[in-house]
C-alpha positions in Angstrom: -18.5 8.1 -4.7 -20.1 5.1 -5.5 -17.1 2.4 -6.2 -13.9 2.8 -5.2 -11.0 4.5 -7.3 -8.2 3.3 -9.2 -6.3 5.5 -11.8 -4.1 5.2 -14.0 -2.1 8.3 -14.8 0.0 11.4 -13.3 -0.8 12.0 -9.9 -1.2 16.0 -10.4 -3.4 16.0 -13.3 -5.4 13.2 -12.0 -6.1 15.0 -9.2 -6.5 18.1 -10.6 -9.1 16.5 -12.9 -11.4 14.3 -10.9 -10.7 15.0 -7.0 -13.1 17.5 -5.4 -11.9 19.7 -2.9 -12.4 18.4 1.0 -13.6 14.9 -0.2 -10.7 12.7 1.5 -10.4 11.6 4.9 -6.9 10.7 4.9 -3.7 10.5 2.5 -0.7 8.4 2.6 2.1 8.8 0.5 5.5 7.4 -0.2 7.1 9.5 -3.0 10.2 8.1 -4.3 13.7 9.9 -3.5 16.7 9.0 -4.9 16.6 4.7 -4.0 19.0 4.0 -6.9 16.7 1.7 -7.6 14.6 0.5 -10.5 11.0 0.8 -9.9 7.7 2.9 -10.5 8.6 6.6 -10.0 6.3 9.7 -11.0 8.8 10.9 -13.8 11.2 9.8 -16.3 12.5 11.2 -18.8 13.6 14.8 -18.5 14.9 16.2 -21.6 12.0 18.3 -22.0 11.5 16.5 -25.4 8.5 15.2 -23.9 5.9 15.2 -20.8 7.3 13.5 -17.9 4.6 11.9 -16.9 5.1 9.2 -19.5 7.6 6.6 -18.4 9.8 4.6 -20.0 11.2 2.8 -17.9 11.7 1.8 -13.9 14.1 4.8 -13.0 14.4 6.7 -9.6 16.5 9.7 -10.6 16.1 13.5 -10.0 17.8 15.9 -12.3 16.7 19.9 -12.7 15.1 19.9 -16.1 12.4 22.1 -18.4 9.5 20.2 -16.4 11.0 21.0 -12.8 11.6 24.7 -14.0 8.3 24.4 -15.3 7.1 23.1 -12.2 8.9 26.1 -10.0 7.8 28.7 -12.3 3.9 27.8 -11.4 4.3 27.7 -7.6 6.7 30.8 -7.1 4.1 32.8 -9.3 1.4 31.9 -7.1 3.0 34.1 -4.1 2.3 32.9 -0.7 4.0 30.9 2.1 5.2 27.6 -0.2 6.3 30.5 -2.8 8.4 32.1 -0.5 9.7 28.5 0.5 10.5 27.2 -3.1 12.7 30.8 -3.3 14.3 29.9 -0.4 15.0 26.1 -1.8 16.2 27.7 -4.5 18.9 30.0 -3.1 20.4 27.2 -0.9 19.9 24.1 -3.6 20.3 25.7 -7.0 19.7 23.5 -9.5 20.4 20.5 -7.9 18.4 16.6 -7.8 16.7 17.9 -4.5 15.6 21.1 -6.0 14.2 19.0 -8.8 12.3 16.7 -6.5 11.0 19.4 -4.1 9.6 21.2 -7.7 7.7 18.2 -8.1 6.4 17.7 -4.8 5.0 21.3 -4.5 2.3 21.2 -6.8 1.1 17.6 -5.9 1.3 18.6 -1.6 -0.8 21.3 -2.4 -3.6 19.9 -4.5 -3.4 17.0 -1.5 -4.1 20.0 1.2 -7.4 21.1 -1.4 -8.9 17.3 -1.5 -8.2 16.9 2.4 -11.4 17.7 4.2 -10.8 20.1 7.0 -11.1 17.0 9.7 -8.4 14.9 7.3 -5.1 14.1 8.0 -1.9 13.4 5.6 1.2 11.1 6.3 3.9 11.4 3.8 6.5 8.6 4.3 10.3 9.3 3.3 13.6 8.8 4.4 16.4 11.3 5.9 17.5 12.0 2.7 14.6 14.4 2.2 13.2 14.6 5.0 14.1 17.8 6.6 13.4 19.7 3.4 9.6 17.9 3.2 9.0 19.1 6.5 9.6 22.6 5.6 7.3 22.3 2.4 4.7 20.5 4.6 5.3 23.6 6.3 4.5 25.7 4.0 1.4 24.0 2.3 0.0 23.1 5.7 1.1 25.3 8.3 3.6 24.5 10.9 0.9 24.7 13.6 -1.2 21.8 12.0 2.6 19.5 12.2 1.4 16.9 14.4 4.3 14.6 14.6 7.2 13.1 12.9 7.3 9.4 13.5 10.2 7.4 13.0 9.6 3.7 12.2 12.4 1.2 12.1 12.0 -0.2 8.9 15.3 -2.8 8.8 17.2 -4.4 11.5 20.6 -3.5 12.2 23.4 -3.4 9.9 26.7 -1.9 9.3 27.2 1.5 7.6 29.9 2.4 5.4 31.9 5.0 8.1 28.9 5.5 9.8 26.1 4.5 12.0 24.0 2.0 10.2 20.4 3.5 8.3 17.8 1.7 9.6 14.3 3.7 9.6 12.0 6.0 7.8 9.9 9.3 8.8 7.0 9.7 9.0 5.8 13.3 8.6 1.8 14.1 10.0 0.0 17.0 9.7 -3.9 17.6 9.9 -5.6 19.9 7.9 -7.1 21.7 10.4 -7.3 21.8 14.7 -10.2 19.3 14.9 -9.7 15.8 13.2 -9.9 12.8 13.0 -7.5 10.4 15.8 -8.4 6.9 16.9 -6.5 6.5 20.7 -4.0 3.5 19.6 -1.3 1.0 21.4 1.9 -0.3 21.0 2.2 -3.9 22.8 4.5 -3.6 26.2 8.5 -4.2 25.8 8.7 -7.2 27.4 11.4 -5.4 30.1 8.6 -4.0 31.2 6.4 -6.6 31.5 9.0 -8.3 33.6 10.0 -5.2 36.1 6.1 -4.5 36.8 4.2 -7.7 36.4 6.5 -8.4 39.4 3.6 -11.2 41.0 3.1 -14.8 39.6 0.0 -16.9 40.0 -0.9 -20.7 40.8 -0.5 -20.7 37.3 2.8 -19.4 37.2 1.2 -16.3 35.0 2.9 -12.9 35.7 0.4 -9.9 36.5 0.8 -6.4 38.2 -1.2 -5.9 41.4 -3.3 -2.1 40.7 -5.3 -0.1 43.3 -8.9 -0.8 43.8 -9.4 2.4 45.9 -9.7 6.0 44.9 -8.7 9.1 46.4 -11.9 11.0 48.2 -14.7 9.6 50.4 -18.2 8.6 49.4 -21.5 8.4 50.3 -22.9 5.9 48.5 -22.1 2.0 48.1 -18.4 2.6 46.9 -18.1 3.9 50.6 -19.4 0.9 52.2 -17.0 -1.2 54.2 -16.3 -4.7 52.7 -14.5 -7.7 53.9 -14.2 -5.7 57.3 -12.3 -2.6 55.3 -13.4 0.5 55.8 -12.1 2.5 53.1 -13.7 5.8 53.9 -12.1 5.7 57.3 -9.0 6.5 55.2 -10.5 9.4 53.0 -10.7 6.8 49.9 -13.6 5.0 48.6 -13.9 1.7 46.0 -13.5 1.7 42.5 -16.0 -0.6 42.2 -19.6 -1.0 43.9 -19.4 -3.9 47.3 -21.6 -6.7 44.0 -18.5 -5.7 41.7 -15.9 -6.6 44.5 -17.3 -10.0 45.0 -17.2 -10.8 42.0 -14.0 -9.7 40.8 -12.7 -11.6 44.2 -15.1 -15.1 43.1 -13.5 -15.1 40.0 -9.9 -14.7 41.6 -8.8 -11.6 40.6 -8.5 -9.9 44.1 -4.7 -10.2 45.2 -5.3 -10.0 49.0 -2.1 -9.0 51.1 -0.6 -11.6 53.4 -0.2 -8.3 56.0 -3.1 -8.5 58.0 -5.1 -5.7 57.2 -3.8 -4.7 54.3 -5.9 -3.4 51.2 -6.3 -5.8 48.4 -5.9 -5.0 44.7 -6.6 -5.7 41.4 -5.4 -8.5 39.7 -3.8 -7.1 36.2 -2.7 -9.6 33.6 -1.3 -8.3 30.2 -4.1 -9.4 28.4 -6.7 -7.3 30.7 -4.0 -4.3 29.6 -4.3 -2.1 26.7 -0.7 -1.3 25.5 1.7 1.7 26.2 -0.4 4.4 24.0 1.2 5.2 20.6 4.7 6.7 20.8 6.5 8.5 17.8 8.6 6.1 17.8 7.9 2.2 15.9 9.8 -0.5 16.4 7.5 -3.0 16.7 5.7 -3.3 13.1 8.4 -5.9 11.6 10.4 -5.0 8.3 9.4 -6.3 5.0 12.1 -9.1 4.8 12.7 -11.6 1.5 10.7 -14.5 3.1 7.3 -12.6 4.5 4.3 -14.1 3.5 2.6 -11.0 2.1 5.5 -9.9 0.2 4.9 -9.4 -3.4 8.2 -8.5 -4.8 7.5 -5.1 -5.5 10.7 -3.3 -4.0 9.2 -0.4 -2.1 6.5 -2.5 -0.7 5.7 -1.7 2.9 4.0 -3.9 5.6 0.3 -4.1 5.8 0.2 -3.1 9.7 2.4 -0.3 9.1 -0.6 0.8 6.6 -3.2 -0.5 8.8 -1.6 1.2 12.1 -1.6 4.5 10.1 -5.4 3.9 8.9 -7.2 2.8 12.0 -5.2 5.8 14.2 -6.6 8.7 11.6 -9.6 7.6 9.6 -13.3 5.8 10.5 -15.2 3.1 8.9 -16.6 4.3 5.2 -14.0 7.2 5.3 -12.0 7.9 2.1 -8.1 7.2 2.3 -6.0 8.5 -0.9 -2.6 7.0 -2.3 -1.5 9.0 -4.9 1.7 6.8 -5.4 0.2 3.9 -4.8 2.8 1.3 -5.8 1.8 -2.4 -5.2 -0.9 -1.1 -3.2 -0.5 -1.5 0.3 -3.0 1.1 1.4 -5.4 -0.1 -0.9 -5.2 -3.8 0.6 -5.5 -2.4 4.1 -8.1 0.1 3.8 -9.8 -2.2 1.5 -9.5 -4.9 4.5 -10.9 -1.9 7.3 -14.2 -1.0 5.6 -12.5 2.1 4.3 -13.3 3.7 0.9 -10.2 4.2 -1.5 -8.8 6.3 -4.3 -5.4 5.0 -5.8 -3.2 6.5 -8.4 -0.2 5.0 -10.3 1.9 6.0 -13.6 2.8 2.6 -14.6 -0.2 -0.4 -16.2 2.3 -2.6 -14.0 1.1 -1.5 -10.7 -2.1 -1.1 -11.8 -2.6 -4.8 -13.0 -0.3 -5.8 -9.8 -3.2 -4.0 -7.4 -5.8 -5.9 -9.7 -4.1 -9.1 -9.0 -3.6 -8.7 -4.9 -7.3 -7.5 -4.6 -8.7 -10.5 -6.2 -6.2 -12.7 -4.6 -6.9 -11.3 -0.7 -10.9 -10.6 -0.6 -12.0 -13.5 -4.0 -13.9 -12.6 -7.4 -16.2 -10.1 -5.8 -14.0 -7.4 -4.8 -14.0 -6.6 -9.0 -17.3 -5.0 -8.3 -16.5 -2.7 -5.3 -13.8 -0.3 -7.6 -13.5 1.2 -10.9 -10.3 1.5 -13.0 -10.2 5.0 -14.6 -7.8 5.8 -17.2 -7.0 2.4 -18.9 -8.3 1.7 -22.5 -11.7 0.3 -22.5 -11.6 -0.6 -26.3 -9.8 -0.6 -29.1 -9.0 2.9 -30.2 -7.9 3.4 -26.7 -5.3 0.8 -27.0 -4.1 2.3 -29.7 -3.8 5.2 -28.9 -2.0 3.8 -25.3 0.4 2.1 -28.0 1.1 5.5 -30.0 2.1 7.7 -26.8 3.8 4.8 -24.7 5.0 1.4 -26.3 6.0 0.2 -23.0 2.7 0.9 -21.0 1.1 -0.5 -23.8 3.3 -3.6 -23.5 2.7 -3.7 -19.7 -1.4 -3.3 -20.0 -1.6 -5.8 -22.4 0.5 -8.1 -20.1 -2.0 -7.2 -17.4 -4.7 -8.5 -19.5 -3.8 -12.0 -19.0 -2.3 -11.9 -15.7 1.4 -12.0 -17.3 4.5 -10.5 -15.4 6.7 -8.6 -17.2 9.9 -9.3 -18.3 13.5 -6.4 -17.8 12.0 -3.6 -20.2 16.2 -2.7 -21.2 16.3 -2.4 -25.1 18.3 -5.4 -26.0 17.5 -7.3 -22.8 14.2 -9.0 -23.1 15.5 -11.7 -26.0 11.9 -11.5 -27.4 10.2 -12.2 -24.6 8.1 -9.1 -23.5 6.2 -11.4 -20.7 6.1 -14.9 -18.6 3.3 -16.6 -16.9 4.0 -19.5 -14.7 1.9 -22.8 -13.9 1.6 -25.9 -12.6 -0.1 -29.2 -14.4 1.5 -31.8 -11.7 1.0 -33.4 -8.3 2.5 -31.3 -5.2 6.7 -30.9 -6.7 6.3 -31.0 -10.2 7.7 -29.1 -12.8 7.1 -25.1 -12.4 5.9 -24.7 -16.6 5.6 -21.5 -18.2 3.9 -19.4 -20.9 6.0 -17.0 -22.8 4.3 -13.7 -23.9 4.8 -11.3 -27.5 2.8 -8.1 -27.5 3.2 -6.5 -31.2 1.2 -3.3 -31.7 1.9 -2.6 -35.1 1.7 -4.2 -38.3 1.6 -7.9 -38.1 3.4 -10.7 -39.8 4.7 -14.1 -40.5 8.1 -13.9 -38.8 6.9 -13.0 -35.5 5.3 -16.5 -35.4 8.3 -18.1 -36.2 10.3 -16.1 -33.9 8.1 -16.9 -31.0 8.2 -20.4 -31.7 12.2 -20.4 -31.9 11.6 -18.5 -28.7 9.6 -21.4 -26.9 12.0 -23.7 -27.9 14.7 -22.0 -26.4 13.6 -21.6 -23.3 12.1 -25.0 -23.1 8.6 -22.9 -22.6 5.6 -25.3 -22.8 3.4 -23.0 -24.5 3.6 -19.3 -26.6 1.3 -16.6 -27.2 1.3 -13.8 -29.5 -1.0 -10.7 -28.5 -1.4 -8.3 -31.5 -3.0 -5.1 -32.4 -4.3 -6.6 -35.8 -6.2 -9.3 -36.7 -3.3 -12.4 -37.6 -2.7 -13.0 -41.2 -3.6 -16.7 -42.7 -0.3 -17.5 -42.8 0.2 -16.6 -39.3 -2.6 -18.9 -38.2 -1.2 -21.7 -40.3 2.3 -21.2 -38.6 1.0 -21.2 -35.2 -1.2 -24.3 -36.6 2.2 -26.1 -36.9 3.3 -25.6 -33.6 1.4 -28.0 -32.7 -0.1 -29.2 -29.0 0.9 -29.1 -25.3 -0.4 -31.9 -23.9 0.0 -32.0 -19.9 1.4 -35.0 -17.9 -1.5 -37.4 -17.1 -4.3 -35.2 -18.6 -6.2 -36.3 -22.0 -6.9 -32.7 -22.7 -4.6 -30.6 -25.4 -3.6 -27.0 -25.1 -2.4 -24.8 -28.7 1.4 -24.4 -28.3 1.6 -21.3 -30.1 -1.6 -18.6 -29.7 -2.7 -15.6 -31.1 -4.4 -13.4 -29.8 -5.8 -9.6 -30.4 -6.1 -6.9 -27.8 -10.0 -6.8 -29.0 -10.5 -10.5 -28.3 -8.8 -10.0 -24.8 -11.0 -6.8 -24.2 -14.1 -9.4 -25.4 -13.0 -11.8 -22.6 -11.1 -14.2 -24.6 -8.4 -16.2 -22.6 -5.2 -17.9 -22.9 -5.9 -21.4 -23.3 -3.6 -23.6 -20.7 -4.4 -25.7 -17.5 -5.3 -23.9 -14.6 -4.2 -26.6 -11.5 -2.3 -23.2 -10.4 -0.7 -19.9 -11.5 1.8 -19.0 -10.0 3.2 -15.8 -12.3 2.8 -13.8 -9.0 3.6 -13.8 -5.8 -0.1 -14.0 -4.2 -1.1 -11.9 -1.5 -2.3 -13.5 1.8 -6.3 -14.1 1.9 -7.7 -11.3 4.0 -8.3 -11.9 7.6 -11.8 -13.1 8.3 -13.0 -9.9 10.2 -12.4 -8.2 6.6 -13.7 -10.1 4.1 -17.3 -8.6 4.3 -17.3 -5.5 1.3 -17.8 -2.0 2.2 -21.7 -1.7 1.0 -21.0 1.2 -1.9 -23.7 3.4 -3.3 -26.7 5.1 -1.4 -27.5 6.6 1.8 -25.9 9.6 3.2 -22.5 7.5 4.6 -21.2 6.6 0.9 -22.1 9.8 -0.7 -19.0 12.1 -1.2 -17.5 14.8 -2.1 -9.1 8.8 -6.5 -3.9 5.2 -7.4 
């Protein structure tokens, strides 16, 4: 592929659609199960009065439904191994929220083993709610003899559970495609009890290091059998790790430890920086927890820490390899393999995400990352916003909020008070004021009142400036309301900002802009710059490496 991928849309068809078979490297997924919380989930609705790909609102609950049936139906008809494992579900389960959510998961595991090329590897993060019945679906799809491990990461510290032993990790479940893939050797910084039993010697420098043998077993007939400093190593059936040159220099530069026994072999100087790690363990404790005050945290409530991501990336993928996330959330994966040279394919249900991994992109690698990935599945003009606006009024809403870098406001009916979006700023000297812009997105007919009602809005919320985006082109009398609104005029600044805008969805498609002062948004949380070893783009298009076969 020639740019990286972002969709909008439902995981299955997308993939369905546009993903050729054994074109990704790697996919990580983190499928939401029953959080009781409100955020982006595949599914919605399930009355069967509609698809249920089309949210409506931030909802993480399972329930058995015409889609799931639906959804069983199509997989038990197939026959095969996940066939006889959905019947199987199904006895045990019934029709329970499980059942429901394994349903779903079926289809979408199996069109992830078809894009997986037969060196790629799959993660698929949960928590032991679900777990044990994933792994016998990832069973099924994959085969049990491709199961490769099931890593349990501590994703919280310690606290108290209700009558029983506090929940504090995830699983991890990974499987390869097939025998040969691909696996970067990785490590896990030493416990520091460890550190402290066997770095058991301390320099001049009071610096702690472990002394290690310089011999091997076996004689030699070549240099590493020569005697040195009066040692005859071969005498003992051993020879030198290194040649007699090596030896003097290693013992120059003071990293021989020499025995104060007479006679005694001297060995290798070991510090903990000359030492790799303990090699990767199914077990991680020492990636630390997305907590309230991390820097890279973006407030998105399943967010999970960019070296858990980047841990999972550099261990199974290469540089210019394609990593898939097909719930891709706040985008996480994106960021990371973005950040490791990888290529990308994301997929998301919700315009909020989607806008959300715009914004984090742009914030950690600058301007130019815009030109490295394509957004597939947002309306390009206006007939495609209208029709967005037709089949989902509150996707609409959220797209058109993404269009000027608005976050949106509780999408409850009732709750939003007319206000469907804010955008924060600041016009002042370091500790001034935190102002904001409050958004209206109308996609139908347009009129007078909604002026007014904005501008009652503004004033209500002591907002410095309003903005109306609309479907249609405003009405004189529209214009001549928001004409009366009058100016924001920003502390110390001679320049003058309307108080009340309109503007249409083609105007904002055009490259029109809100018109306010730009010392500093703040609307969102802003991802971390990209460390420096990251910032140079994956070159995309041409040459055998970037041709292929994506949230």
């Amino acid at each position: 592929m020639e740019k990286n991928q972002l969709y909008y849309g439902d995981n299955l068809d997308v993939l369905r659609r546009y993903i050729k078979d054994e074109s990704v490297d790697l996919v990580y997924l983190d499928p939401p199960f029953n959080s009781r919380q409100d955020y982006n989930v595949l599914f919605a609705e399930k009355d069967g009065t509609r698809s249920s790909s089309q949210i409506m609102a931030f909802e993480d609950t399972w329930e058995w439904n015409v889609d799931a049936e639906r959804a069983y139906e199509e997989i038990v008809e197939r026959g095969g191994r996940v066939s006889d494992a959905m019947r199987a579900f199904r006895t045990f389960l019934g029709h329970s929220d499980m059942m429901a959510y394994l349903a779903m998961m079926a289809p979408r595991l199996i069109e992830l083993r078809r894009v997986l090329k037969e060196t790629g590897s799959i993660y698929l993060h949960c928590d032991p709610t679900a777990s044990h019945y994933l792994k016998m679906l990832m069973d099924a799809v994959f085969g049990p003899q491709f199961f490769r491990n099931e890593i349990v990461w501590k994703r919280t510290s310690a606290h108290a559970g209700a009558k029983k032993c506090g929940s504090v990790h995830d699983i991890l479940l990974f499987y390869s495609k097939g025998e040969e893939f691909s696996w970067n050797p990785s490590f896990q910084g030493y416990d520091p009890g460890y550190l402290e039993t066997f770095l058991d010697t301390v320099d001049e420098a009071g610096e702690r290091y472990k002394r290690a043998d310089l011999t091997g077993a076996g004689r030699s007939g070549g240099e590493s059998g020569l005697p040195w400093r009066g040692i005859d190593v071969n005498a003992k059936g051993r020879h030198w790790m290194f040649n007699v040159a090596t030896l003097e220099e290693l013992d120059a530069s003071g990293q021989i430890h020499w025995p104060k026994k007479p006679g005694g072999v001297p060995r290798l100087k070991q510090y903990p920086k000359d030492l790799p790690g303990v090699a990767l363990q199914d077990v991680w404790t020492d990636i630390r927890p997305m907590h309230n005050l991390a820097a890279e945290r973006l407030g998105y409530p399943t967010q999970k820490p960019k070296a858990l991501l980047e841990r999972i990336i550099q261990a199974s993928s290469n540089e210019n390899d394609i990593v898939l996330d097909p719930f891709c959330g706040c985008g996480t994966a994106i960021e990371a393999a973005q950040q490791l040279n990888r290529r990308w394919i994301g997929i998301d249900i919700t315009h909020l995400a989607i806008g959300l991994i715009k914004q984090r992109l742009t914030d950690a690698f600058g301007e130019s990352v815009r030109a490295t990935y394509e957004i597939i599945g947002e309306p390009v003009d206006l007939s495609g916003a209208q029709e967005l606006a037709t089949n989902d009024p509150y996707q609409f809403q959220w797209w058109a909020l993404s269009l000027v870098a608005a976050r949106p406001t509780e999408q409850k009916k009732g709750a939003d008070r007319g206000i469907d979006g804010r955008l924060y700023f600041h016009d002042e000297p370091r500790g001034g004021k935190t102002k904001q812009i409050i958004f209206s997105v109308k996609a139908g007919h347009v009129q007078s009142s909604y002026v007014r009602d904005l501008r009652g809005v503004i004033e209500r919320e002591d907002a410095q400036i309003g903005v109306l985006i609309c479907m249609e082109a405003p009405t004189k009398p529209m214009l001549k309301e928001a004409a009366e609104a009058g100016f924001y005029k920003p502390p110390g600044l001679e320049d003058r900002y309307p108080r009340l805008q309109i503007l249409t969805i083609e105007e904002l498609l055009a490259g029109k802009a809100v018109a306010y002062p730009r010392m500093l948004e703040v609307t969102f949380k802003k991802a971390p710059k990209a460390r420096k070893a990251a910032e140079e783009q994956l070159p995309l298009g041409g040459g055998d490496t970037e041709d292929e076969g994506p949230v």
